[in-house]
C-alpha positions as a LaTeX table, in Angstrom:
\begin{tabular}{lrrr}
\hline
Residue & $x$ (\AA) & $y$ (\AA) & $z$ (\AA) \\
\hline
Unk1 & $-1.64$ & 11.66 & 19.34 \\
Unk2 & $-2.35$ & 8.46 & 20.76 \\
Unk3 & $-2.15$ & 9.61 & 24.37 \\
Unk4 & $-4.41$ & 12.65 & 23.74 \\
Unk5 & $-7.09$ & 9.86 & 22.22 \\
Unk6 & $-6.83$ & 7.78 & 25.00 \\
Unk7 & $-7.42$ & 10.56 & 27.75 \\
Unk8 & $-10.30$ & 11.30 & 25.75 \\
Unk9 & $-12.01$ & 7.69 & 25.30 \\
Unk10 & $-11.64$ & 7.46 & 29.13 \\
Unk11 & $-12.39$ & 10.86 & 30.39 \\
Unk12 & $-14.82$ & 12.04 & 27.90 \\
Unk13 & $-16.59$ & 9.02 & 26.94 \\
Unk14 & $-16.29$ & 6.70 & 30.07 \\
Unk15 & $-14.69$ & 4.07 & 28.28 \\
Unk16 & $-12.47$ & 2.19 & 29.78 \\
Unk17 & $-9.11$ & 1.27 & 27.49 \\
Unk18 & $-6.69$ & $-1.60$ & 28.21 \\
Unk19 & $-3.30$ & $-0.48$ & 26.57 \\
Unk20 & $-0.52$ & $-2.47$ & 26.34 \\
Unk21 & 3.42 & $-2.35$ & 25.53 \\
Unk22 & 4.25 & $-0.84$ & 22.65 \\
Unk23 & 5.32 & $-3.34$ & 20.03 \\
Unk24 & 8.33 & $-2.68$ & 17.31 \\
Unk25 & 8.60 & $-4.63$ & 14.39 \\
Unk26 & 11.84 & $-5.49$ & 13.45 \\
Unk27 & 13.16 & $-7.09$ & 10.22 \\
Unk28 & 15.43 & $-10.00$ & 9.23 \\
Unk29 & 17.87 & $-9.61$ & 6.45 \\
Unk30 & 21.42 & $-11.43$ & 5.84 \\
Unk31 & 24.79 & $-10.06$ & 5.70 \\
Unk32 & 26.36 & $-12.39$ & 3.41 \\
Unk33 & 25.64 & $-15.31$ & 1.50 \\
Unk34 & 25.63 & $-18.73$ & 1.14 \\
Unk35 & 27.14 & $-19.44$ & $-2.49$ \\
Unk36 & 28.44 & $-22.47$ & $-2.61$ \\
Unk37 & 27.38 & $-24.12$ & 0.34 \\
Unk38 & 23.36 & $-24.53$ & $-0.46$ \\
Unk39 & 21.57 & $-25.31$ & 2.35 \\
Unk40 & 19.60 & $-29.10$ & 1.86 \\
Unk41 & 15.72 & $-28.75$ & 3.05 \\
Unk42 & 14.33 & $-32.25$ & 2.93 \\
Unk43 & 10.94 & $-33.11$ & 2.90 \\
Unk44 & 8.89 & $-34.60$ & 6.05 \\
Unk45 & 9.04 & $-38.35$ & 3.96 \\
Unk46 & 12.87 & $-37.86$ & 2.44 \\
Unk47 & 12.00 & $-38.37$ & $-0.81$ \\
Unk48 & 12.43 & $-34.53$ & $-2.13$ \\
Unk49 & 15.16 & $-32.43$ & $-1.25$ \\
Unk50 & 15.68 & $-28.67$ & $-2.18$ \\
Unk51 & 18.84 & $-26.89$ & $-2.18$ \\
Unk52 & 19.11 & $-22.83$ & $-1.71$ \\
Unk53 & 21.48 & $-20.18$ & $-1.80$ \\
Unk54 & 21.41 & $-16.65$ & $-0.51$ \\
Unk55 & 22.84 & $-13.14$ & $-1.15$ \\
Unk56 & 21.82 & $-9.76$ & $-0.33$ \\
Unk57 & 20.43 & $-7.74$ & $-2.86$ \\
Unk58 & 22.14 & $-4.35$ & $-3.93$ \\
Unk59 & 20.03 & $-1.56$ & $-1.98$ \\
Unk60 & 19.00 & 0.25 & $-4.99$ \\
Unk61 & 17.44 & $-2.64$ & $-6.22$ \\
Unk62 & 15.42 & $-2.88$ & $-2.65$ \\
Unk63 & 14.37 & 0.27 & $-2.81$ \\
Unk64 & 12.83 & $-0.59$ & $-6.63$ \\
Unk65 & 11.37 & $-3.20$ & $-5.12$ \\
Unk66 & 9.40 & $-1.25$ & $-2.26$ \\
Unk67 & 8.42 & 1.22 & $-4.85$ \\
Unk68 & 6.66 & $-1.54$ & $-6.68$ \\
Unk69 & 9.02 & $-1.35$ & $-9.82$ \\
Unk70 & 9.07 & $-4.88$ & $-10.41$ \\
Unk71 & 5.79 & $-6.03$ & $-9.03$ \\
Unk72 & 4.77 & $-8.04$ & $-6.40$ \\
Unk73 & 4.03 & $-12.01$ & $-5.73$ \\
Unk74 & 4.48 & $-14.68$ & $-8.57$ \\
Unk75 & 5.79 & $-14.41$ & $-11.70$ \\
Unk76 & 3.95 & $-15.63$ & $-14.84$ \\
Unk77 & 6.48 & $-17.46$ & $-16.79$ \\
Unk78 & 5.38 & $-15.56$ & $-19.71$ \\
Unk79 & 6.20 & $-12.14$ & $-17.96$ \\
Unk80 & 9.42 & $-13.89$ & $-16.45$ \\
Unk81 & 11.78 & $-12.58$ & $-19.35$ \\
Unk82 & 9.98 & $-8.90$ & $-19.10$ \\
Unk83 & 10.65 & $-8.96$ & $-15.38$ \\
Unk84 & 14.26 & $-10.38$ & $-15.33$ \\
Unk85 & 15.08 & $-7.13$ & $-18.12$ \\
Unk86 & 13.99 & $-4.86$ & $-15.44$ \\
Unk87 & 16.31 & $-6.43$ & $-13.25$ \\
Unk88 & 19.09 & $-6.02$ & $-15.28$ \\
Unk89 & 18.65 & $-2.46$ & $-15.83$ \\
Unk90 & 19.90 & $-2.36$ & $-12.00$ \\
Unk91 & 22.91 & $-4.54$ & $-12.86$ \\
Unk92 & 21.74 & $-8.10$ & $-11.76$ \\
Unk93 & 22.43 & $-10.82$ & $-13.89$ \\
Unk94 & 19.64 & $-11.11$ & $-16.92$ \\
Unk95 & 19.84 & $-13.99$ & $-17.56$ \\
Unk96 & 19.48 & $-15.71$ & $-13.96$ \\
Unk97 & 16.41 & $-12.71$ & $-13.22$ \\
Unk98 & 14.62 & $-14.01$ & $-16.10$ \\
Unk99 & 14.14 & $-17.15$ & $-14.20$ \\
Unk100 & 12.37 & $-15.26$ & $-11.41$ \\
Unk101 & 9.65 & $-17.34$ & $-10.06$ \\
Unk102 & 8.78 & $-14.78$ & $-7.09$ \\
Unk103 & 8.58 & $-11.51$ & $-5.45$ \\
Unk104 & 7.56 & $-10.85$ & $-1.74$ \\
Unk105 & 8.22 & $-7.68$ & $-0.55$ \\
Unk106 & 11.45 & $-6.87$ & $-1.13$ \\
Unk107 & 12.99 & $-10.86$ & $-1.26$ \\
Unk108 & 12.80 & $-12.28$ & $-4.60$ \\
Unk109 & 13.22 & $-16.01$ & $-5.76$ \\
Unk110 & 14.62 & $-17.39$ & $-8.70$ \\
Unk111 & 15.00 & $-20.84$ & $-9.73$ \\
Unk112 & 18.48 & $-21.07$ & $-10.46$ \\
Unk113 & 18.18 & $-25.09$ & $-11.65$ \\
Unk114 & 18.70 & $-26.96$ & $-14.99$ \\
Unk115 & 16.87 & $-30.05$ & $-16.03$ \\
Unk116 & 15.28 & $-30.97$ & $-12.84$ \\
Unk117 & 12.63 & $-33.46$ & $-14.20$ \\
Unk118 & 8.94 & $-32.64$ & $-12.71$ \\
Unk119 & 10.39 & $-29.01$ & $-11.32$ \\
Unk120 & 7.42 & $-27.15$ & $-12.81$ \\
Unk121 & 4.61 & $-29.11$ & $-11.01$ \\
Unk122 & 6.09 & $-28.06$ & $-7.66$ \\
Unk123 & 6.32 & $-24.30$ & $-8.46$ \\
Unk124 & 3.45 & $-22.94$ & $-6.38$ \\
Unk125 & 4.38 & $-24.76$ & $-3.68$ \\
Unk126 & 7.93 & $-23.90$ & $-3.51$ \\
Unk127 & 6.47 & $-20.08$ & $-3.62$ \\
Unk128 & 4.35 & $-20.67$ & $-0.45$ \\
Unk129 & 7.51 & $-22.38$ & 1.63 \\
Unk130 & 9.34 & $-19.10$ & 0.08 \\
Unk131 & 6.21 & $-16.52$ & 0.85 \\
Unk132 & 6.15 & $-18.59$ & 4.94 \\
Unk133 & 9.68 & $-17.65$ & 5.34 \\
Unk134 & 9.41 & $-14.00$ & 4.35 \\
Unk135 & 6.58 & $-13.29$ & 6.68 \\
Unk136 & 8.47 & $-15.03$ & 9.49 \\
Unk137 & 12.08 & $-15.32$ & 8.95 \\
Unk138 & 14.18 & $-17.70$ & 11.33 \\
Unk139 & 15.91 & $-15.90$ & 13.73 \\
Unk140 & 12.86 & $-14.27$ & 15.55 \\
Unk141 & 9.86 & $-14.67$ & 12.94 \\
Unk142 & 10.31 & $-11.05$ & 12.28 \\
Unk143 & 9.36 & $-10.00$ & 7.90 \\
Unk144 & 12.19 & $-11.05$ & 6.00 \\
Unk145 & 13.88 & $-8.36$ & 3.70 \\
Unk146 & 16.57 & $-7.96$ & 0.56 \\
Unk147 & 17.39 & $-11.33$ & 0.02 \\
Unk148 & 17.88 & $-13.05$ & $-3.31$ \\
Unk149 & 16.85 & $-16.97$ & $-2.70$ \\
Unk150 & 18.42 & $-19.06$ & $-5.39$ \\
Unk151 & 17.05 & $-22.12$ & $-6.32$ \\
Unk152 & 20.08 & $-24.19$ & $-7.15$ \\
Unk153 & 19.58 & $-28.00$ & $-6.99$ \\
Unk154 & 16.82 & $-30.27$ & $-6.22$ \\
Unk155 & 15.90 & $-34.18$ & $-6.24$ \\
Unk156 & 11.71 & $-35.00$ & $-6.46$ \\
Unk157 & 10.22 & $-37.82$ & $-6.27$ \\
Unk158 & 9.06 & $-39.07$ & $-9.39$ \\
Unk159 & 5.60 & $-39.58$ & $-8.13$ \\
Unk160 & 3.47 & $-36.87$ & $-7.87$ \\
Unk161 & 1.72 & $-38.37$ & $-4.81$ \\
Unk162 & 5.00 & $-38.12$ & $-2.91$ \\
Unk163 & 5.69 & $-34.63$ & $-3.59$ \\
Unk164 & 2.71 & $-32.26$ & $-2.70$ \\
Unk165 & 1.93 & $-29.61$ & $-0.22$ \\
Unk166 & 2.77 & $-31.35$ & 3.06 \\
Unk167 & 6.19 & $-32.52$ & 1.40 \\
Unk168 & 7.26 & $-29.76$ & $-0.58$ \\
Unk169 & 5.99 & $-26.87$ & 1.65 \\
Unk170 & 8.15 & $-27.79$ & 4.56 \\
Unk171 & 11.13 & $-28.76$ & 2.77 \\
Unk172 & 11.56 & $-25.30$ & 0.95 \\
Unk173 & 10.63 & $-23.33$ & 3.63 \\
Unk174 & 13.22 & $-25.63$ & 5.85 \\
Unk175 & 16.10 & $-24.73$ & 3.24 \\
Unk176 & 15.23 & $-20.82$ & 2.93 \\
Unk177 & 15.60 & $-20.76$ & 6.81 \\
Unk178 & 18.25 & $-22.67$ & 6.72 \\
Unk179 & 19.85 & $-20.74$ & 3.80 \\
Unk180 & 19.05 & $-17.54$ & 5.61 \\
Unk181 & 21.49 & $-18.84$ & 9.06 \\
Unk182 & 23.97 & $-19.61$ & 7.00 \\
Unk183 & 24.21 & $-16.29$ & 5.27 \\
Unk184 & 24.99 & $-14.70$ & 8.60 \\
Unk185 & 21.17 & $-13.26$ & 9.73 \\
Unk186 & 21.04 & $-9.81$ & 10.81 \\
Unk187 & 18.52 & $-7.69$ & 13.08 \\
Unk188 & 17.39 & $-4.38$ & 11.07 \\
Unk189 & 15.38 & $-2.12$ & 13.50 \\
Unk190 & 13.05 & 1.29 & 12.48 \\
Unk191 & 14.13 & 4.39 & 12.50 \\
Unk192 & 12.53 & 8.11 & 12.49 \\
Unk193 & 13.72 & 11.12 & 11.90 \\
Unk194 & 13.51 & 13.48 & 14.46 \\
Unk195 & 13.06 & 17.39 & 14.67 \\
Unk196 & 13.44 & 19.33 & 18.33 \\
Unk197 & 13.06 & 23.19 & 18.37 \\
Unk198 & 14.02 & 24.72 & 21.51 \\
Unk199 & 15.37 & 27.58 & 23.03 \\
Unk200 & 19.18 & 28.03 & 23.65 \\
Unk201 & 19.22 & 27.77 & 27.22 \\
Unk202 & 17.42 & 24.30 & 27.66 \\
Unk203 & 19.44 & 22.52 & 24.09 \\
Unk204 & 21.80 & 21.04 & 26.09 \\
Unk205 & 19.07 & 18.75 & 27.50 \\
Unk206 & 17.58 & 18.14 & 24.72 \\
Unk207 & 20.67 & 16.78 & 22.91 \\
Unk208 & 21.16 & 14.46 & 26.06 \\
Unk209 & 17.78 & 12.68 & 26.01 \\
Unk210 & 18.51 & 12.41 & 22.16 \\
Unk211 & 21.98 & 10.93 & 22.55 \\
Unk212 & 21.06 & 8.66 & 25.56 \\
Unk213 & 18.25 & 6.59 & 22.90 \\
Unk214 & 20.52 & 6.30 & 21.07 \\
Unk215 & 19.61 & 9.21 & 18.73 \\
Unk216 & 22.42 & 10.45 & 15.87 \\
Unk217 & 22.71 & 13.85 & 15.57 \\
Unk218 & 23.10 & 15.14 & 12.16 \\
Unk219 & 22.51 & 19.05 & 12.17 \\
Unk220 & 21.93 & 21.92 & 14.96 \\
Unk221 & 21.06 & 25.16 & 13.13 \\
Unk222 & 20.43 & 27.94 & 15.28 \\
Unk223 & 17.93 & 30.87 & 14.43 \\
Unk224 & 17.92 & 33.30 & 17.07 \\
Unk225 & 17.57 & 32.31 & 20.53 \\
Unk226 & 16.30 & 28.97 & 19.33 \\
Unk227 & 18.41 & 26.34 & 18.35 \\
Unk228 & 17.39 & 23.03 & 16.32 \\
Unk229 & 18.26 & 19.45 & 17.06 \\
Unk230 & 17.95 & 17.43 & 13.89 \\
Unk231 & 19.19 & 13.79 & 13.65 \\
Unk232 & 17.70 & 10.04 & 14.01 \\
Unk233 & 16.34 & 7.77 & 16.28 \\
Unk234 & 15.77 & 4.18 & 16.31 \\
Unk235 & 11.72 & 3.35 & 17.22 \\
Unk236 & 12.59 & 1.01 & 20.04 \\
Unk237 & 14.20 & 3.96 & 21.90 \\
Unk238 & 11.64 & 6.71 & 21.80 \\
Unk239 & 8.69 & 5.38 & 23.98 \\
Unk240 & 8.36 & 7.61 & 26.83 \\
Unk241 & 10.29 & 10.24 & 24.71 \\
Unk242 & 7.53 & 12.55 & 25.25 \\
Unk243 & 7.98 & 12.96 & 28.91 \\
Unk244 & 11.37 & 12.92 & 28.81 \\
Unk245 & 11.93 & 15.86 & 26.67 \\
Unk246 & 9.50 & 17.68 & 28.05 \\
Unk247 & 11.32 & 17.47 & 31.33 \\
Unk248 & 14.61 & 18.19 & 29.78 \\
Unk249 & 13.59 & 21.10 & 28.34 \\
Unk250 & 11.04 & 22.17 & 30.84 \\
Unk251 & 8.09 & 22.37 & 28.54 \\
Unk252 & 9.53 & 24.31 & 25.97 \\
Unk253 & 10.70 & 22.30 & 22.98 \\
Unk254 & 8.31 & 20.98 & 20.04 \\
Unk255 & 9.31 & 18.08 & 17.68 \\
Unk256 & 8.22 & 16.12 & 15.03 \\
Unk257 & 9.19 & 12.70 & 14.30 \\
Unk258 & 8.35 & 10.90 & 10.70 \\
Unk259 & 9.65 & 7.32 & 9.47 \\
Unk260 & 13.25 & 6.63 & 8.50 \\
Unk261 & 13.26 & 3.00 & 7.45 \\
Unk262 & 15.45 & 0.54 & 8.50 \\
Unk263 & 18.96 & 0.30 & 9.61 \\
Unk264 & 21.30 & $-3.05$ & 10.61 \\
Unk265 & 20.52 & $-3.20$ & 14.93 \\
Unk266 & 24.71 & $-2.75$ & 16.32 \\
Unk267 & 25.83 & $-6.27$ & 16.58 \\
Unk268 & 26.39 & $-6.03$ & 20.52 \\
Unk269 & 22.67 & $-5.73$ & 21.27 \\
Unk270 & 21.80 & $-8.24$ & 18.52 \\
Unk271 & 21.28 & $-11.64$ & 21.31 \\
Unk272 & 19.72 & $-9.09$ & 23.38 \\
Unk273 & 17.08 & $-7.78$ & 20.94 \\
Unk274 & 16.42 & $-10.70$ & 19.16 \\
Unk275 & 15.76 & $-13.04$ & 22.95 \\
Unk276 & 13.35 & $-10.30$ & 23.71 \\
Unk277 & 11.27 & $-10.48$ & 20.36 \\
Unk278 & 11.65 & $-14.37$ & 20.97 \\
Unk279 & 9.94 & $-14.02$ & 24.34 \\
Unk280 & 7.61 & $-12.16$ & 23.38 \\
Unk281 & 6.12 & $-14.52$ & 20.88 \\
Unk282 & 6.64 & $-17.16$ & 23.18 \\
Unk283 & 9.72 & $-18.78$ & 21.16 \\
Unk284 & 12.69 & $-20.19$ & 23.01 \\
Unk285 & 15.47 & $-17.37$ & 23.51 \\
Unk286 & 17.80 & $-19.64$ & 22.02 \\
Unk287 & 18.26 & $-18.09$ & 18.69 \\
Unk288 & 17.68 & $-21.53$ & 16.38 \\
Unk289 & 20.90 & $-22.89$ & 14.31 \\
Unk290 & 21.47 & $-24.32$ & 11.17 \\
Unk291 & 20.24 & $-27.66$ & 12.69 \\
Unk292 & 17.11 & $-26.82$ & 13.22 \\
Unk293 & 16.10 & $-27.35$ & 9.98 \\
Unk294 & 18.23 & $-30.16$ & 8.81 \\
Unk295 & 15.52 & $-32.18$ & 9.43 \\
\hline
\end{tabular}
């Protein structure tokens, strides 16, 4: 346990340890989609534009992807058609999958475009602009995760010259971001699952100091005079849990926690949650808008 190894670094070894706040990381996701209204990114010089769409993909098909089912960064053409079949064992559209261009994580990209002239000399750098926005999404540069990004329109400049890294980067990662606000962007926050043994007499604490973080209760078997408190608890709630329960049960419970994934953060401490992330980064607390990257 990390306070046990810290007690020991300081009182056994003499070594002093600067520990800070603990630090959750959150993810950024969408609740629904863009279709029909692609989002324009235009490039730092105007000449290229890029137009993207959005959608949440089905969960079984993130939980594939986080499993590795599908692979991992970008696509070879040549395995494009293998890929896009694997995709449509899960019921996505074959046809549109077999245009994958990327997978990060558990966001994909697909170029969902017909006969854009020059397209195919900009691939790799549309997949960075893509790659930027799922390691920083754009409501608090938290990981982005399950979102298709569509491809569906773009105008290039017909030289070459006019269209490389510091143009095309910008202007893709401008329209995922974009793409992403105008999908309705959601908070997901980390759960655990969470295990409390204690005897009868103190579970009524125990079940407090769950349900004030919080914590869902799910099951409380009893076996004897000791009763079991089994349920979730979101990561952001449980620092300083260790004290806590210990009080509430005066020493006498013993729990195990272990990782739950992620679920969508309750929309009324979304602002909240999202200002402090900001803050802590040293972002503005003004969530951005759709403006932002308009231009």
């Amino acid at each position: 346990h990390l306070e046990i190894t810290i007690f020991r670094m300081q009182e056994e070894q003499n070594i002093k340890v600067k520990v800070s706040e603990p630090i959750v990381v959150y993810r950024e996701s969408i609740e629904s989609n863009n279709t029909g209204r692609p989002f324009e990114g235009k490039s730092p010089n105007r000449h290229n534009r890029f137009y993207i769409e959005c959608e949440p993909l089905p969960q079984d098909v993130i939980k594939a992807l986080r499993e590795g089912h599908f692979g991992d960064g970008p696509v070879r053409t040549k395995d494009a058609k293998e890929v896009g079949n694997k995709f449509a064992e899960f019921g996505m559209d074959k046809d549109l999958m077999r245009k994958i261009y990327a997978i990060n994580g558990s966001n994909v990209f697909v170029n969902d475009t017909k006969g854009i002239q020059n397209l195919h000399e900009t691939r790799e750098l549309m997949i960075e602009g893509f790659n930027d926005v799922c390691k920083k999404g754009p409501t608090a540069e938290e990981p982005l995760m399950g979102v298709l990004v569509r491809l569906v329109d773009a105008k290039l400049h017909e030289d070459a010259i006019h269209r490389g890294p510091a143009q095309t980067i910008p202007a893709v990662r401008n329209a995922v971001k974009g793409a992403v606000l105008r999908a309705r962007s959601v908070i997901f926050e980390p759960m655990q699952n969470i295990r409390i043994d204690a005897p009868n007499d103190v579970i009524g604490g125990v079940t407090r100091e769950l349900t004030t973080r919080r914590g869902i209760i799910e099951d409380m078997p009893v076996d004897g005079g000791t009763a079991s408190v089994i349920g979730k608890m979101p990561v952001a709630e449980s620092f300083g849990f260790s004290n806590d329960i210990r009080a509430a049960s005066q020493g006498r419970a013993v729990w195990n926690t272990e990782n739950a994934g992620f679920v969508q953060l309750p929309a009324a401490l979304f602002h909240k949650v999202t200002a402090e992330i900001r803050q802590r980064k040293g972002l503005k607390e003004e969530i951005p808008g759709e403006a932002n990257y308009q231009d």
